[in-house]
C-alpha positions as CSV (number, residue, x, y, z in Angstrom):
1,X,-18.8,-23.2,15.9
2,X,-20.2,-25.8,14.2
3,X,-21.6,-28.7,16.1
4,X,-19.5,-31.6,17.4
5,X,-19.7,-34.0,19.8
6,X,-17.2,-34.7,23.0
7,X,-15.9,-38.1,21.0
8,X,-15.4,-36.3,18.3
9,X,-13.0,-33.7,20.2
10,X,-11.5,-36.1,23.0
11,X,-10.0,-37.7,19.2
12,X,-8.9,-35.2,17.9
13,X,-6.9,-33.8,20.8
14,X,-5.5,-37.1,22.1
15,X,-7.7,-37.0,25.4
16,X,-9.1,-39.5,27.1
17,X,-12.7,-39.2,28.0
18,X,-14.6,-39.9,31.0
19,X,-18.6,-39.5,30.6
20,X,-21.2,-39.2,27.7
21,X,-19.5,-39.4,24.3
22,X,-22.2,-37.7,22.1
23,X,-23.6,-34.8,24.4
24,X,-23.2,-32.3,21.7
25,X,-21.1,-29.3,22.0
26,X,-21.3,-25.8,20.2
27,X,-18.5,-24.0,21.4
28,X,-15.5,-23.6,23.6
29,X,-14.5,-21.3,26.4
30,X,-11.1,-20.8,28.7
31,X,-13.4,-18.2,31.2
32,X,-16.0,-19.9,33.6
33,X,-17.5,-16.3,33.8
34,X,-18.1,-15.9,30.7
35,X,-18.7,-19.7,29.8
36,X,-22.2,-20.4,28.1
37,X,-24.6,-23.5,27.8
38,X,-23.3,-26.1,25.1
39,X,-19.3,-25.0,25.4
40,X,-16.9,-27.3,26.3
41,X,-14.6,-25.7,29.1
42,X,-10.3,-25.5,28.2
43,X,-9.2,-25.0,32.0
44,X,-6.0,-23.4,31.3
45,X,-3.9,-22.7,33.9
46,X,-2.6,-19.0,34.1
47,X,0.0,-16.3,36.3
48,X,-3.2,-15.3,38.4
49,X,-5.2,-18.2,38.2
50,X,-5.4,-21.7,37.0
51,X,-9.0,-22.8,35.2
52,X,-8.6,-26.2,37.1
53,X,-10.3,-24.7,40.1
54,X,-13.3,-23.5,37.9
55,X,-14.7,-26.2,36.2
56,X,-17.7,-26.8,38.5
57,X,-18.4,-23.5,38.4
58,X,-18.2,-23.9,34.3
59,X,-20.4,-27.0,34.9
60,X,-22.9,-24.7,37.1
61,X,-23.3,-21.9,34.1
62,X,-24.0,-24.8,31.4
63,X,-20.8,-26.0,30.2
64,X,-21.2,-29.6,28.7
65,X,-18.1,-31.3,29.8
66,X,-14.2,-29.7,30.4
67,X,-10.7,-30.7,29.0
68,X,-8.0,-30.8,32.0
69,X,-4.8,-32.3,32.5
70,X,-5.3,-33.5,36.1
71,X,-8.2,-34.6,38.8
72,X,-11.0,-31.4,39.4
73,X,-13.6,-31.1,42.1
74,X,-16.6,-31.6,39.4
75,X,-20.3,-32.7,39.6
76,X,-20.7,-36.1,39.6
77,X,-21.2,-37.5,36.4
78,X,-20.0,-33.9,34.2
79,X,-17.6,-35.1,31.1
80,X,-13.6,-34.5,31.8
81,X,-11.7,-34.8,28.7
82,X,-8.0,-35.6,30.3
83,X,-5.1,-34.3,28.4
84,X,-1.3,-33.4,29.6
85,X,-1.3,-30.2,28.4
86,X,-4.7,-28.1,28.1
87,X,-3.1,-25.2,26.2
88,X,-1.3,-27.9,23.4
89,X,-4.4,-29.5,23.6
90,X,-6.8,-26.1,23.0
91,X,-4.1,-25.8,19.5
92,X,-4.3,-29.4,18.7
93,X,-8.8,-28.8,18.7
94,X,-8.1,-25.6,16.8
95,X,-5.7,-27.3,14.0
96,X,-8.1,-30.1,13.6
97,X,-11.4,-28.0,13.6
98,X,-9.5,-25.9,10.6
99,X,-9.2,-28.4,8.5
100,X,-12.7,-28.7,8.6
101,X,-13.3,-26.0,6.4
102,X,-11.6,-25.4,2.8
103,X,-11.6,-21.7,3.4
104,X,-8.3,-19.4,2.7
105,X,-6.8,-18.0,5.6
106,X,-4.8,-14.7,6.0
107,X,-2.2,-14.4,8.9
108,X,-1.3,-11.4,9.8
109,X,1.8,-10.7,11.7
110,X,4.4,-7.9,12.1
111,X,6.0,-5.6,14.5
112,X,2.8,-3.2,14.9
113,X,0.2,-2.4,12.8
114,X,-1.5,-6.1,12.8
115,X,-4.6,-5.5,14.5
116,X,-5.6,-2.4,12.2
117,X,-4.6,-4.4,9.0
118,X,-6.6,-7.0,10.3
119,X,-9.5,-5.1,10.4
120,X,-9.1,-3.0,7.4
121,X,-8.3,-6.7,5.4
122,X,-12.0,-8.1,6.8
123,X,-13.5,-4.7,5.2
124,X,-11.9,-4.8,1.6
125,X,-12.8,-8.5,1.9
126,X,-16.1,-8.5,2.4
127,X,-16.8,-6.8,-0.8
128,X,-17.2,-10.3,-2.1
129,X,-16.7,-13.0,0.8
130,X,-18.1,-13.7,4.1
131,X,-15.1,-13.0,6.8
132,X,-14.6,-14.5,10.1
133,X,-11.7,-12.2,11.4
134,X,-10.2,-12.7,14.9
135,X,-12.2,-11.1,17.4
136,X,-10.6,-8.1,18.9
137,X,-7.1,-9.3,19.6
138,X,-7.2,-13.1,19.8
139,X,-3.6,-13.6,18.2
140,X,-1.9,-15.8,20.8
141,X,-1.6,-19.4,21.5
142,X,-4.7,-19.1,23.5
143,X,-6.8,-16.7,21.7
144,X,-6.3,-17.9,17.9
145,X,-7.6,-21.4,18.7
146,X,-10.9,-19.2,20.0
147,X,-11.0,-17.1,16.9
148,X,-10.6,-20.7,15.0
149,X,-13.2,-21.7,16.7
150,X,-15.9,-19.4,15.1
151,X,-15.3,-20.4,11.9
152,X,-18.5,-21.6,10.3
153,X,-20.0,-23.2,7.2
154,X,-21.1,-19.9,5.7
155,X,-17.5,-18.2,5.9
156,X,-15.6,-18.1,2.6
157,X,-12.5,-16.2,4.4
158,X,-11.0,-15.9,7.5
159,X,-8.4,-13.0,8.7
160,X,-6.5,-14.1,11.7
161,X,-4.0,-11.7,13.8
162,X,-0.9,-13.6,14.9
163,X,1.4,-12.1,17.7
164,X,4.4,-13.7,19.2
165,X,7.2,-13.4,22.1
166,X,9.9,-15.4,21.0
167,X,11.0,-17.8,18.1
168,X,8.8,-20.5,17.3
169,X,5.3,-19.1,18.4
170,X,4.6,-18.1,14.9
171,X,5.4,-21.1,13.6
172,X,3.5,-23.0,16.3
173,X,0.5,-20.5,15.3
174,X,0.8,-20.5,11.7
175,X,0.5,-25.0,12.4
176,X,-2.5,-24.0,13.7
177,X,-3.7,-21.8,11.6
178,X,-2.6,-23.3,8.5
179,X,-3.1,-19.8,6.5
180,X,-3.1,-19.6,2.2
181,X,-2.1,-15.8,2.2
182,X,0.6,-14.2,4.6
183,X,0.9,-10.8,5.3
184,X,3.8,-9.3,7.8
185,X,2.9,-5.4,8.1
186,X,7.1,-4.5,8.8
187,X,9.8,-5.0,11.0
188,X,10.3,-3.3,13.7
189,X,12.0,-3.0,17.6
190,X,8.7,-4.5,19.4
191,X,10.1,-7.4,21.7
192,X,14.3,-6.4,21.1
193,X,14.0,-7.1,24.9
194,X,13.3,-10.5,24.0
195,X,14.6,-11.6,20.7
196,X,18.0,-9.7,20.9
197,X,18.2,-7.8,17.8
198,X,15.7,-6.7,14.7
199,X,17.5,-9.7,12.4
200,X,16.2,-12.1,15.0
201,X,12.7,-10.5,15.0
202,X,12.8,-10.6,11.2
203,X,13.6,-14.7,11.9
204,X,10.6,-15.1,14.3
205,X,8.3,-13.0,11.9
206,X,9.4,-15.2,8.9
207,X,8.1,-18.2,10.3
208,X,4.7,-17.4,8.9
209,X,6.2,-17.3,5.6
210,X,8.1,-21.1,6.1
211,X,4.6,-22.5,6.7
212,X,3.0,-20.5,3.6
213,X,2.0,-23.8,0.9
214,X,3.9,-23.2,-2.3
215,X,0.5,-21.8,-4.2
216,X,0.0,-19.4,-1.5
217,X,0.6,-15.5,-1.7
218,X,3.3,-13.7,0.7
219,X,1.7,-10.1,1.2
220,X,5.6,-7.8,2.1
221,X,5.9,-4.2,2.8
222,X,8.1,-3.0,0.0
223,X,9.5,0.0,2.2
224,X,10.6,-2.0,5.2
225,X,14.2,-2.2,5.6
226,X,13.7,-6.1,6.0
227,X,11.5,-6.6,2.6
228,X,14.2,-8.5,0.4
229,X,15.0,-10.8,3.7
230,X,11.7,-11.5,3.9
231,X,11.1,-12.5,0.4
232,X,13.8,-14.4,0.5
233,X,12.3,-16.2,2.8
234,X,8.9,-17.1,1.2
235,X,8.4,-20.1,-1.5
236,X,6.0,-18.8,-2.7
237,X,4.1,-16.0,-5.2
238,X,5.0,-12.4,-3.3
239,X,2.5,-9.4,-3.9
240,X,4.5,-6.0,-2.7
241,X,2.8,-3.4,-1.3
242,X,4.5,0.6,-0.4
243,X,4.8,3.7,-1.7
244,X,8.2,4.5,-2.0
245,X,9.2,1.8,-4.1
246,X,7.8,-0.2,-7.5
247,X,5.3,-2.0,-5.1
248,X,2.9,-4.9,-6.6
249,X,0.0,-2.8,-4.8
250,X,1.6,1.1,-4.4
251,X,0.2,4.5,-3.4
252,X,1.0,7.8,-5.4
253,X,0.0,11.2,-4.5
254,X,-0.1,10.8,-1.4
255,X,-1.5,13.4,0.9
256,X,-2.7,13.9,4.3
257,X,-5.9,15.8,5.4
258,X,-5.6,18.3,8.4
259,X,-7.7,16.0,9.8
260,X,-4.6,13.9,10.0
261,X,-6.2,11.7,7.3
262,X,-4.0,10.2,4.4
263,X,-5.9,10.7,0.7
264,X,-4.2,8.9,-2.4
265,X,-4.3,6.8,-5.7
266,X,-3.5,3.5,-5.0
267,X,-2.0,1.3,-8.3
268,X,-2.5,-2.6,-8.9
269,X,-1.3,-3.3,-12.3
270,X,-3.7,-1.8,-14.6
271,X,-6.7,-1.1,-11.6
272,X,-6.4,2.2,-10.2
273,X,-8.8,3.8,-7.5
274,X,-8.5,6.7,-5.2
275,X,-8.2,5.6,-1.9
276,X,-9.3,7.8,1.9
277,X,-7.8,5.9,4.6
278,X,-10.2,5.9,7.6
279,X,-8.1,5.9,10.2
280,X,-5.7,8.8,11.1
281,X,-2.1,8.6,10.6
282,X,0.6,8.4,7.7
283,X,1.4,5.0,9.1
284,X,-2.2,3.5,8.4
285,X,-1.7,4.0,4.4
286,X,1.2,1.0,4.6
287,X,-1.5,-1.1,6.7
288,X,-4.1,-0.1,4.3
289,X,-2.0,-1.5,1.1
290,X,-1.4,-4.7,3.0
291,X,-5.1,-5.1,3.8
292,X,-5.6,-4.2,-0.3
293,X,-3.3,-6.8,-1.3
294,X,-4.4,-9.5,0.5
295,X,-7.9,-8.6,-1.2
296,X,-6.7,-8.3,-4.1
297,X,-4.6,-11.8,-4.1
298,X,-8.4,-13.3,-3.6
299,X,-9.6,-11.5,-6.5
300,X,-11.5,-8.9,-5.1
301,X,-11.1,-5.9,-7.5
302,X,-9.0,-3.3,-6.2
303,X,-11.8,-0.2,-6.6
304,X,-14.7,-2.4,-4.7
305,X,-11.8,-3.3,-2.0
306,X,-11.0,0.3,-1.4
307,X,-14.5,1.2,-1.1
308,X,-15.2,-1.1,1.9
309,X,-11.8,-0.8,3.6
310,X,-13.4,3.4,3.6
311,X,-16.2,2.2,5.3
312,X,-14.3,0.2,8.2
313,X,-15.1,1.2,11.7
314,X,-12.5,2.8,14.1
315,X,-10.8,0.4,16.2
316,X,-10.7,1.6,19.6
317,X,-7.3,3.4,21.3
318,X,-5.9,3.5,17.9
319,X,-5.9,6.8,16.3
320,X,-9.3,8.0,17.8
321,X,-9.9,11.6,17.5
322,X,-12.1,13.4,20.5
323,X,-13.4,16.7,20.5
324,X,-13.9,18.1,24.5
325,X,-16.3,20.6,25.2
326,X,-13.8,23.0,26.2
327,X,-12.2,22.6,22.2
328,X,-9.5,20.4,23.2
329,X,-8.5,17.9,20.6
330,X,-7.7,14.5,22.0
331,X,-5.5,11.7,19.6
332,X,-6.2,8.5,21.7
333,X,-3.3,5.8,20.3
334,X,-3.2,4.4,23.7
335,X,-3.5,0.9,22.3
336,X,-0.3,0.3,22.5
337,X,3.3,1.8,21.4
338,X,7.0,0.7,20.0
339,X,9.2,3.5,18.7
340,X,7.9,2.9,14.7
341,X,4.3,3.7,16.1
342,X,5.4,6.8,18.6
343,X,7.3,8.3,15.4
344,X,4.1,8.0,13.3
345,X,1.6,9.3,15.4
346,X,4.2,12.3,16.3
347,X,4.1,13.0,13.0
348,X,0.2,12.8,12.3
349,X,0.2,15.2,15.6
350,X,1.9,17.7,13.7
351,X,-0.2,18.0,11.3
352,X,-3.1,17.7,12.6
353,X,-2.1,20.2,15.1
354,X,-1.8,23.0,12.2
355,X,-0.7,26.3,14.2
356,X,-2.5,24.8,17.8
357,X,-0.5,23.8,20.5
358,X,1.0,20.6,20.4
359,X,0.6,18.4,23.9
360,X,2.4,14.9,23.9
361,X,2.1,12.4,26.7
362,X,3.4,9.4,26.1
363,X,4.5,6.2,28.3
364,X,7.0,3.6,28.6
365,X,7.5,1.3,25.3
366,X,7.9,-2.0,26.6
367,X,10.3,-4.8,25.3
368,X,13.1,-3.1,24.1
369,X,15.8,-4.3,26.1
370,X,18.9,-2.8,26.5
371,X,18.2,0.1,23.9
372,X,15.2,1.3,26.0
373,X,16.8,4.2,27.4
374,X,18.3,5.3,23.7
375,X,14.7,4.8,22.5
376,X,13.3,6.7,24.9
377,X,15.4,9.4,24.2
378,X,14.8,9.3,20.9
379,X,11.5,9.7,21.1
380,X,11.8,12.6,23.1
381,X,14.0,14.4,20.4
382,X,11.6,13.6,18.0
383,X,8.3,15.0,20.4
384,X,10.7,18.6,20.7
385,X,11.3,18.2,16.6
386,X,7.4,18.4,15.8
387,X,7.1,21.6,18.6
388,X,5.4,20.4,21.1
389,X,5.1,23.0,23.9
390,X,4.3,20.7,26.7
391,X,5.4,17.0,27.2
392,X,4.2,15.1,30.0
393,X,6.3,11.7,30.1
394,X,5.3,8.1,32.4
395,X,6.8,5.3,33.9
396,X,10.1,3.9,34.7
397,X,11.6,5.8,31.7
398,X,9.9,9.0,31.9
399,X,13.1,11.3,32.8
400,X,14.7,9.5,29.2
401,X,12.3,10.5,27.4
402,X,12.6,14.0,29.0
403,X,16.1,14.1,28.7
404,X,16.0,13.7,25.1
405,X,13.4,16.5,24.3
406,X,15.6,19.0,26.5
407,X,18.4,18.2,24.1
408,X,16.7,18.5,21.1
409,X,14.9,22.1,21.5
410,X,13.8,22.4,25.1
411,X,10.1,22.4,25.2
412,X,8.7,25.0,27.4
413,X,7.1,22.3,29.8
414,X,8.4,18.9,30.4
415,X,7.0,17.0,32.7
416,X,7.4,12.9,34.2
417,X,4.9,11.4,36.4
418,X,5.8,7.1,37.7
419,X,2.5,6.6,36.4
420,X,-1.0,7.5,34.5
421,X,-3.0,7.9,37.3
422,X,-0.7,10.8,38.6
423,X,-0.1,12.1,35.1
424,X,-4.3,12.1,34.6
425,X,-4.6,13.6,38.0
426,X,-2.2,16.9,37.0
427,X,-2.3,17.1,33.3
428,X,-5.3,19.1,33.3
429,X,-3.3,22.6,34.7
430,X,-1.5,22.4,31.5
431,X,-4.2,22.0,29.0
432,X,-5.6,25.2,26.9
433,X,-8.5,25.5,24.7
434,X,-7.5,24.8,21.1
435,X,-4.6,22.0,21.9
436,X,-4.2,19.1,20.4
437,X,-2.7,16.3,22.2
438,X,-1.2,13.0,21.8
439,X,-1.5,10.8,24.3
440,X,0.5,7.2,23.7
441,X,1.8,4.6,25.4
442,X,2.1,0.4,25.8
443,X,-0.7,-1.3,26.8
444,X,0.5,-2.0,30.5
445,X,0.8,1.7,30.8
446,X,-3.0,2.1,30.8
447,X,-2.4,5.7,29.1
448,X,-6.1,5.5,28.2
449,X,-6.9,6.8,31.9
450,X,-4.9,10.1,30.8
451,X,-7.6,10.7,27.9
452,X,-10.7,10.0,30.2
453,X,-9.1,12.1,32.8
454,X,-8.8,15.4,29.6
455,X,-12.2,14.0,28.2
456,X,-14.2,14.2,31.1
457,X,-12.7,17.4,32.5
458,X,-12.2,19.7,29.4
C-alpha cells in the first residue's frame, strides 16, 4: 500500500479520530496474528470472534492505530479511528484508496471457475502490464478491500475475484472495486440454496455488469445458457469468448492430452495462436478464453497472451495431478465443487484414466437447496456413466449420490462415509496400483484430507 496517514483515512471513511493524525500508515490488517508494524488494524467482528477484543494485542505487534465501532481495552494513547460499522467502513477505505490510482480493473465473477480465470488473466496480462491480482481468494466484502489495498504506483492492472451470497454483494463489490473490464466465467447452480433459482443467480451475477462505465468491456461466455441475458444486461462493448459458438475470442480443434490437458487454436479476429492450457480439465479451456479476452480487450496481442497464460503456475486443489510411489494417480480438485465442476472433472477423469481403473470420491456440494438430493444423484449417474469401478461418496448426501450411480450402471464398489476423515481412514483397502482417482468436493468437506491420506500411504 502506498503511504497514508491516519487523517487521511479517518476522512475518507467518515471516522472520527482519537490520537496522532499524521503517524504514517502502510497497510491494513483484519488478523492481530498476523498484523505487522505500520498497519492500521479493521477489528471486524466475526461468527467465532470479534477483532474488538484484539486491538491491544494489534497495538503490541506494531499496529499504528485501529478503526472500531465502539470503546476497546487499548494502550493509552494508541490511535482509535471510531466508525459504526468497521466492515462498511474497511469498503468505504477500499473505494477511496482505488480511486487513487487510474489503473483498469478486471472483476471477475461467475458460478465457478473465478479463481483459475483469475489467475490465468494476471498471466496473459503480464506479457505487457504489471498486475496486482487478488491474493489467493480475497473476493468478499472483507478480502477485496485487502486485495485493493496492495495496489501500488507501479501497477498498470489489477485482476480482482468477486464472489457473492445473495443479491446486492456484487454490486456492493463492484462500488468498491469500480472495475473497466467485467468478466462472468458462466452460470451455474452454486448458491440455488440461497438465491432460489439459476435466473436469480444470473441477476446477482449481472450486477457486475450494471456497474461496468459505458467505455468498458463485458468479457461473456458465448456457450453459457445465460450469455444473451447477460449481454443484455451490459451497456457496454461485449467481447465473447467459447468454442461452440461464433465467439469474439473462440477455440477450434480442440483436443485433450491423456494427460487430461486441453491443446487448441484459439481465434481473435485475424490473430490466431495455438494455445496448451496448463491446467487439466475441458472446463479450464472456457476459463482460459475469458482470461485471453480480457487480455486482449487491453491490447495485449493474443499470441504473447497465450504464451504467458502456458506458463501460469498450478493453483493449489484445483486440478493437481500426483503421482504415489505405489503408481497411483491422484486428481486433487478438492478446492471446491458445484455440479458444473463435478461434471467437468468426471469427464477429464475419463480420459485421463485411459484403460486404468477409475476411483471417484467426491463430497457434499453445498448450496443447492432444495435440488440437492436430485443433484446428488445426478452426479452419481454421471460417476457410473464414465466407469468408475469404485465410488466412495461423503457427507450428509453421500447415500444420494450412491443411489444415483446404482441406477445408472451399478459400480462394483460403492461406498459413503459421514465424513473425510473416515473416508481417508478406509479408502486405502480399495486402492490398486495403476488407478486414477478423483477426489472432489466443497470446501467445508475438507476432501483434501482424503488425498493426503492416498498420497502418503500409496
Amino acid at each position: 500500500m502506498e503511504p497514508l496517514t491516519l487523517d487521511d483515512i479517518a476522512k475518507a471513511i467518515g471516522g472520527v479520530l482519537a490520537g496522532e493524525r499524521t503517524r504514517p500508515v502502510r497497510g491494513i490488517g483484519i488478523d492481530s496474528r498476523t498484523i505487522e508494524a505500520g498497519q492500521l488494524f479493521f477489528a471486524i467482528p466475526g461468527e467465532r470472534t470479534d477483532g474488538h477484543q484484539y486491538v491491544r494485542m494489534s497495538a503490541e505487534r506494531g499496529a499504528v492505530g485501529a478503526v472500531v465501532s465502539r470503546p476497546v481495552d487499548a494502550p493509552e494513547g494508541f490511535p482509535l479511528i471510531y466508525v459504526a460499522d468497521t466492515v462498511w467502513a474497511l469498503g468505504c477505505f477500499a473505494r477511496w484508496y482505488r480511486g487513487l490510482f487510474s489503473v483498469p480493473v478486471i472483476g471477475i465473477t461467475g458460478s465457478a471457475g473465478k479463481t483459475t480465470t483469475k489467475e490465468m488473466a494476471a498471466a496473459a496480462l503480464s506479457a505487457r502490464h504489471t498486475v496486482l491480482k487478488s491474493p489467493q481468494n480475497l473476493n468478499t466484502e472483507i478480502g477485496l478491500p485487502l486485495a485493493i489495498a496492495q495496489l501500488e504506483r507501479h501497477h498498470t492492472v489489477a485482476v480482482l475475484e468477486m464472489a457473492m451470497r445473495g443479491r446486492g454483494q456484487i454490486d456492493w463489490l463492484a462500488n468498491i472495486a469500480r472495475p473497466s473490464i467485467g468478466v462472468i466465467t458462466n452460470i451455474g447452480w452454486a448458491h440455488l440454496g440461497l438465491l432460489g433459482s439459476r435466473d436469480n443467480i444470473a441477476l446477482a451475477k449481472s450486477e457486475l455488469l450494471y456497474r461496468l462505465p459505458e467505455d468498458g468491456v463485458a468479457v461473456l461466455n458465448a456457450d453459457d445458457d445465460y450469455f444473451e441475458f447477460c449481454r443484455r444486461q451490459a451497456r457496454c462493448p461485449v467481447i465473447s469468448f467459447g468454442y461452440q459458438r461464433a465467439a469474439t475470442v473462440r477455440a477450434v480443434k480442440v483436443q485433450l492430452d491423456r494427460s487430461g490437458k486441453v491443446r487448441c487454436t484459439v481465434r481473435y479476429g485475424r490473430e490466431s495462436t495455438a494455445l496448451q492450457v496448463p491446467v487439466p480439465g475441458l472446463h479450464h479451456l472456457s476459463n482460459a478464453l475469458a482470461a485471453l479476452a480480457s487480455a486482449v480487450a487491453l491490447g495485449v496481442p493474443l499470441a504473447e497472451a497465450a504464451m504467458h497464460l502456458q506458463q501460469m503456475q498450478m493453483v493449489d486443489k484445483r486440478m493437481q495431478v500426483c503421482h504415489t510411489p505405489k503408481q497411483v494417480t491422484v486428481l486433487d480438485d478438492t478446492y471446491n465443487a458445484n455440479p458444473a465442476s463435478v461434471s467437468a472433472a468426471l469427464q477429464t477423469l475419463e480420459r485421463m484414466a485411459n484403460g486404468c481403473r477409475r476411483v471417484v470420491v467426491l463430497g457434499d456440494m453445498l448450496e443447492l437447496g432444495d435440488e440437492a438430493p436430485r443433484l446428488h444423484r445426478e452426479v452419481g449417474r454421471e460417476a457410473a456413466r464414465i466407469g468408475a469401478q469404485v465410488v466412495v461418496a461423503v457427507g450428509e448426501m453421500a447415500e444420494e449420490i450412491v443411489r444415483g450411480a446404482k441406477s445408472a450402471g451399478n459400480p462394483p464398489v460403492c461406498l459413503t462415509f459421514s465424513d473425510s476423515n473416515a473416508a481417508a481412514e478406509n479408502i486405502l483397502r480399495y486402492l490398486q496400483p495403476g488407478d486414477v482417482v478423483l477426489v472432489k468436493g466443497s470446501r467445508a468437506l475438507q476432501m483434501e484430507l482424503v488425498v493426503k491420506a492416498i498420497s502418503e500411504d500409496c
